[in-house]
N, C-alpha and C positions, 0 to 999 in steps of 0.2 A: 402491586405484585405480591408483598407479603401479607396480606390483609391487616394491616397493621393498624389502618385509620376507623378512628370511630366515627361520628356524626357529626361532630365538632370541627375535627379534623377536616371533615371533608368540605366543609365551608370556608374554613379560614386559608386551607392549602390551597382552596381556589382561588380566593383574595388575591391571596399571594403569587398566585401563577397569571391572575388579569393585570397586575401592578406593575408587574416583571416583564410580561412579555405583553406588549401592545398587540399585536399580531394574533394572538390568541383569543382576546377582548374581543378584537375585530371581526374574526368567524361566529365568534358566537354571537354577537351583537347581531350579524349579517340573519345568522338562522334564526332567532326569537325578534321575531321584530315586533312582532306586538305582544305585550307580557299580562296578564294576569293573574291578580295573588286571592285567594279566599285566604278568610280568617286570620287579615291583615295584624287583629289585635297580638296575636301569638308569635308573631317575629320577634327574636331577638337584635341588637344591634348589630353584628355580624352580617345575618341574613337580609339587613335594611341596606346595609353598605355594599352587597352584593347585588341586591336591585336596584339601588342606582348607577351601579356601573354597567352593567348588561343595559337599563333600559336607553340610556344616553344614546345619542345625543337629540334622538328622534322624539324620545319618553311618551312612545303610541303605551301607556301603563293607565291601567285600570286594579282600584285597591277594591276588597271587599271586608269590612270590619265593623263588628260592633265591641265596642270596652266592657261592655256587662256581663259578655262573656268570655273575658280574659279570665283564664284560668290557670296559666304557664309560668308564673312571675317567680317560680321556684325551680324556672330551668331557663329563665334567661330573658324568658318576655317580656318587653317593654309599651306600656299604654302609650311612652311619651313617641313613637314613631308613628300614631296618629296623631298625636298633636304638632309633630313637625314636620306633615308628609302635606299639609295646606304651604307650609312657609318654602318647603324644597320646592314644591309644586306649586307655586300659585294661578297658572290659568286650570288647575286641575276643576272640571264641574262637578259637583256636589250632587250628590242625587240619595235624597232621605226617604229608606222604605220603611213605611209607617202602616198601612194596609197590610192586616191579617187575616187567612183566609183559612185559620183551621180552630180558633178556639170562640167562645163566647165573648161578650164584652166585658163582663165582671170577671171573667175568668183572666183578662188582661189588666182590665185593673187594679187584679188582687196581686198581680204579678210588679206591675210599677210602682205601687205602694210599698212593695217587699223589696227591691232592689234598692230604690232610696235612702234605704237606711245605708249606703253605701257612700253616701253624699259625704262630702263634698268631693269625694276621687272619683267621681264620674265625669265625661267629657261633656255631658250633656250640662252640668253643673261650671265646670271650668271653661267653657267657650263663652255662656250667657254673657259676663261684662265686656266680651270683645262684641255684640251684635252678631252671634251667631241666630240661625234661626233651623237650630236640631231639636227636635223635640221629640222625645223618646215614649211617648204616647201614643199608643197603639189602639187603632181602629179596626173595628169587626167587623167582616166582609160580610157574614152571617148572624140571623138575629134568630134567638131564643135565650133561654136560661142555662145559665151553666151552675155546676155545683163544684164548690172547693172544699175542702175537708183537710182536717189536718191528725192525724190519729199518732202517739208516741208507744215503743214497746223497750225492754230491756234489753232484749237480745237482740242480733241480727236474724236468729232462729228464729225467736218467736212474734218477728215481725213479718218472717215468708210465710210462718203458719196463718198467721194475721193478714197477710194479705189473699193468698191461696183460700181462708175460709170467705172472705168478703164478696170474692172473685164467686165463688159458688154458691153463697146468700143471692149475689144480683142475681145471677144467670138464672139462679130457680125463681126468684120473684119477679122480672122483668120477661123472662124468657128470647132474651138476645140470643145472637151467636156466638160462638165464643172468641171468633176473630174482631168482635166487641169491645175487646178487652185486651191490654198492653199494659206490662210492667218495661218502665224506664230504667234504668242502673246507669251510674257512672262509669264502670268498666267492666271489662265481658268479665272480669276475676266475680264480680259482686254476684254474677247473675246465678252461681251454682245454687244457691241456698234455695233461691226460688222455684228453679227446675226440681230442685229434693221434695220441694216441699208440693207443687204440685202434682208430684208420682207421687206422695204420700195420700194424696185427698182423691187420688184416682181425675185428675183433671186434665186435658188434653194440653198440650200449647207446642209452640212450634218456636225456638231458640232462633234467632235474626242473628248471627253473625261471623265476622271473616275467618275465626278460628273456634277451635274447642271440639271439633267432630273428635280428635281423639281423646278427647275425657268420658266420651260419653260411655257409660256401664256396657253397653253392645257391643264396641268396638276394643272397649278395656279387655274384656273375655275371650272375644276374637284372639288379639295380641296374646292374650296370656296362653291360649291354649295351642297356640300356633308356634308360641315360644317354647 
């Protein structure tokens, strides 16, 4: 009522309200009866403690997770609720996707040789002495050559101008199109430098994501003149 609860809040006061009141558990139990979680590795304990009690006592639950992309471990995520979500669950079936169907095969290679040095806090590492049979070796649905590159800059500046000229070196020497071409960022914050730097090189591209229409210089001048 007072908007008082953060995110945190609103997990653990659920807890709290399934513990307390059975009855409660019960409805909701009734309406999720079959549960499924994507990017199982990023739950905290909290949110593991809360899927096992909604999914009970049926447990129609389906995880989906991979460790190597645990990236949360600084807001609370925990790798070990894959490793104890076989021992809660054990007729749980195992189903290992290993078929890839968008990159090259040295291009997956150069990927599992890079993540490795991760070892030995990988799951793929930690299950081996029990007879697991995970194997985190990725096969190419598609065959040709891929290229991986690894280029360093000083700035975060002068690595959008770096990529922005690269991006316009291909495109005149190859003559693709320019939907050819994707820059990745870890978060939509990263992506500005990029966008500056391709309206510096005069290069077309089109921004992928849930927010940021109001940063954009169009909509900043709108606002400001309407203000």
């Amino acid at each position: 009522e007072q908007g008082a609860l953060d995110f945190g809040d609103l997990i653990s006061y659920c807890l709290k309200l399934f513990h307390e009141r059975p009855r409660a558990l019960q409805h909701y139990r009734e309406q999720f009866r079959y549960v499924l979680v994507d990017e199982f590795q990023d739950t905290n304990f909290a949110q593991y403690e809360l899927l096992k009690l909604l999914a009970a006592p049926a447990n129609n639950l389906t995880v989906v997770g991979d460790d190597d992309q645990s990236v949360y471990k600084f807001r609370g995520a925990s790798i070990a609720n894959i490793l104890e979500f076989k021992a809660d669950f054990p007729r749980a079936a195992e189903v290992f996707l290993t078929q890839n169907y968008r990159s090259y095969q040295n291009i997956l290679d150069t990927a599992y040789t890079f993540i490795q040095q991760n070892n030995p806090y990988r799951l793929e590492v930690k299950l081996a002495p029990k007879g697991s049979k995970l194997s985190k070796q990725l096969k190419a649905a598609r065959s040709g050559p891929g290229e991986v590159g690894f280029t360093t800059y000083a700035t975060g500046g002068e690595e959008a101008d770096g990529v922005a000229r690269e991006v316009a070196r291909l495109q005149a020497e190859t003559g693709c199109g320019w939907n050819d071409f994707a820059v990745l960022v870890r978060a939509n914050s990263q992506a500005a430098a990029f966008t500056q730097a391709f309206k510096r090189h005069g290069l077309p591209f089109s921004f992928v994501a849930n927010r940021g229409l109001y940063q954009e210089q169009v909509v900043l001048d709108v606002t400001a003149y309407l203000k």
